[in-house]
SEZALUM-561902 format. One line per field, with one value per residue (C-alpha): residue in one letter; x negated, y, z. Coordinates in Angstrom, 1 decimal, always signed. Each point is the difference from the previous one (the first is absolute). Example, Ala and Ser with C-alpha at 12.3 -4.5 7.8 and 13.67 -1.06 7.14 Angstrom:
! SEZALUM-561902
aa	c(a; s)
east	c(-12.3; -1.4)
north	c(-4.5; +3.4)
up	c(+7.8; -0.7)
This chain:
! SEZALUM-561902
aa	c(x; x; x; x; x; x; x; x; x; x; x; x; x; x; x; x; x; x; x; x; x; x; x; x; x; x; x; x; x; x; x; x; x; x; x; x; x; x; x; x; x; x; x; x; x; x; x; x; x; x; x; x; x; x; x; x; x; x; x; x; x; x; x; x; x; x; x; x; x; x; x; x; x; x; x; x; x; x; x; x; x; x; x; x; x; x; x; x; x; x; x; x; x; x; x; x; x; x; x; x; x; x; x; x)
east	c(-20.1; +2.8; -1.4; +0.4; +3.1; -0.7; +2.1; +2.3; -2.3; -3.2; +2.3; +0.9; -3.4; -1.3; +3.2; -1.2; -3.9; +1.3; +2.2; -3.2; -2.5; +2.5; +0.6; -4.3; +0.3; +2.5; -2.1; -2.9; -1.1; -3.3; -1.4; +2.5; -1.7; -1.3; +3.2; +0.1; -3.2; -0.9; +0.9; +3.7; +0.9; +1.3; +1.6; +2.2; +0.7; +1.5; +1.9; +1.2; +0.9; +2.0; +1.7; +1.0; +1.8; +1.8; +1.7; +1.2; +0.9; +1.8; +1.3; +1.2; +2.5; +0.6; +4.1; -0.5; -2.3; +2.0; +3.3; -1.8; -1.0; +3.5; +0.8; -0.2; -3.5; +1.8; +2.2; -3.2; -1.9; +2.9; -0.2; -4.0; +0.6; +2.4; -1.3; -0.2; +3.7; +0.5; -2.4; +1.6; +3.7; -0.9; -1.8; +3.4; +1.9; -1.9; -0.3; +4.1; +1.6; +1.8; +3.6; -1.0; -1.5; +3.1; +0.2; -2.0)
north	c(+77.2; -2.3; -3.3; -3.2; -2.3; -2.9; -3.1; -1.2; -2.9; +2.4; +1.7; -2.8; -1.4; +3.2; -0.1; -3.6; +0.8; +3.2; -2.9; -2.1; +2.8; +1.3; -3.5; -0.1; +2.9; -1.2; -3.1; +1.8; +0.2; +2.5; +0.7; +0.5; +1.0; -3.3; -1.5; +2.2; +1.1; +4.0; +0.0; -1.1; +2.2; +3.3; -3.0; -1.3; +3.9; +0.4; -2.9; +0.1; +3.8; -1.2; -3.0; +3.4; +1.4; -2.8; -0.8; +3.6; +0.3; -3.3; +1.3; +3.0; -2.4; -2.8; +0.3; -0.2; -2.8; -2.3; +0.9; -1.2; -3.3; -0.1; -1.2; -4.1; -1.0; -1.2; +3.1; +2.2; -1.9; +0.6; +3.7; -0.1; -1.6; +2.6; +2.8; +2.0; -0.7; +1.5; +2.8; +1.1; -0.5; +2.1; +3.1; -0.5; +0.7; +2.6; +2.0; +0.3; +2.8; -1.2; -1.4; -1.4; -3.2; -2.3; +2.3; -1.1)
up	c(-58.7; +0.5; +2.1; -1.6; +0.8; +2.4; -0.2; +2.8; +0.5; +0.4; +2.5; +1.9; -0.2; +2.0; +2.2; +1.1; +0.4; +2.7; +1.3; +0.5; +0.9; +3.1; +1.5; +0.4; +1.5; +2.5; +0.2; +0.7; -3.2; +0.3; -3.8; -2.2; -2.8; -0.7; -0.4; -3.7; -1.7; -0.5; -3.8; +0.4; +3.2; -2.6; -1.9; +3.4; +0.9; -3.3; +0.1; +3.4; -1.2; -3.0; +2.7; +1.7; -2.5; -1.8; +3.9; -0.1; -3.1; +0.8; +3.3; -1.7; -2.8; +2.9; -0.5; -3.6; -0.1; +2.5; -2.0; -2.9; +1.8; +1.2; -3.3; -0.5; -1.8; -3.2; -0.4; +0.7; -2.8; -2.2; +0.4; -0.7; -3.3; -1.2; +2.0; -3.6; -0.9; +3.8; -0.4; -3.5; +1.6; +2.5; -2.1; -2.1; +2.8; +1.5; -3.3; +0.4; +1.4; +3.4; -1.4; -3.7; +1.1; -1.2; -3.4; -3.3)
């Protein structure tokens, strides 16, 4: 069973709360569990797992992503907007044997 998506905001939400929870603990913080009731503990695990994976899956396309946001806001909004004109350009292209790109 595949688990259910959770947003970036549910991610970052639990990202914050381990935030909070650690810094009582450095403050001396001694019952933790009453900072987040019983019922919603599976919930943070889960999200904090999912916070997990969308860093490494992020880690793992860092060049890509920062080359994207290389690229000047406007230009980048440009290329959203016709992102299907790009995506069939480049199926056309690939779908060419090497050296036929120029022909019709």
């Amino acid at each position: 069973m595949t688990a259910p998506k959770i947003s970036l905001a549910q991610q970052l939400e639990a990202v914050e709360f381990a935030l909070r929870r650690q810094q009582s603990l450095l403050n001396g913080g001694k019952n933790i569990r009453e900072l987040r009731p019983e019922s919603v503990a599976r919930f943070d695990a889960d999200r904090l797992d999912a916070a997990v994976k969308t860093l490494r899956w992020m880690q793992s396309h860092e060049a890509e992503i920062r080359k994207l946001l290389e690229i000047p806001a406007e230009r980048r909004a440009l290329l959203w907007k016709h992102m299907g004109d790009v995506a069939e350009l480049l199926d056309g292209k690939a779908e060419k044997p090497a050296g036929e790109e120029g022909q019709s």
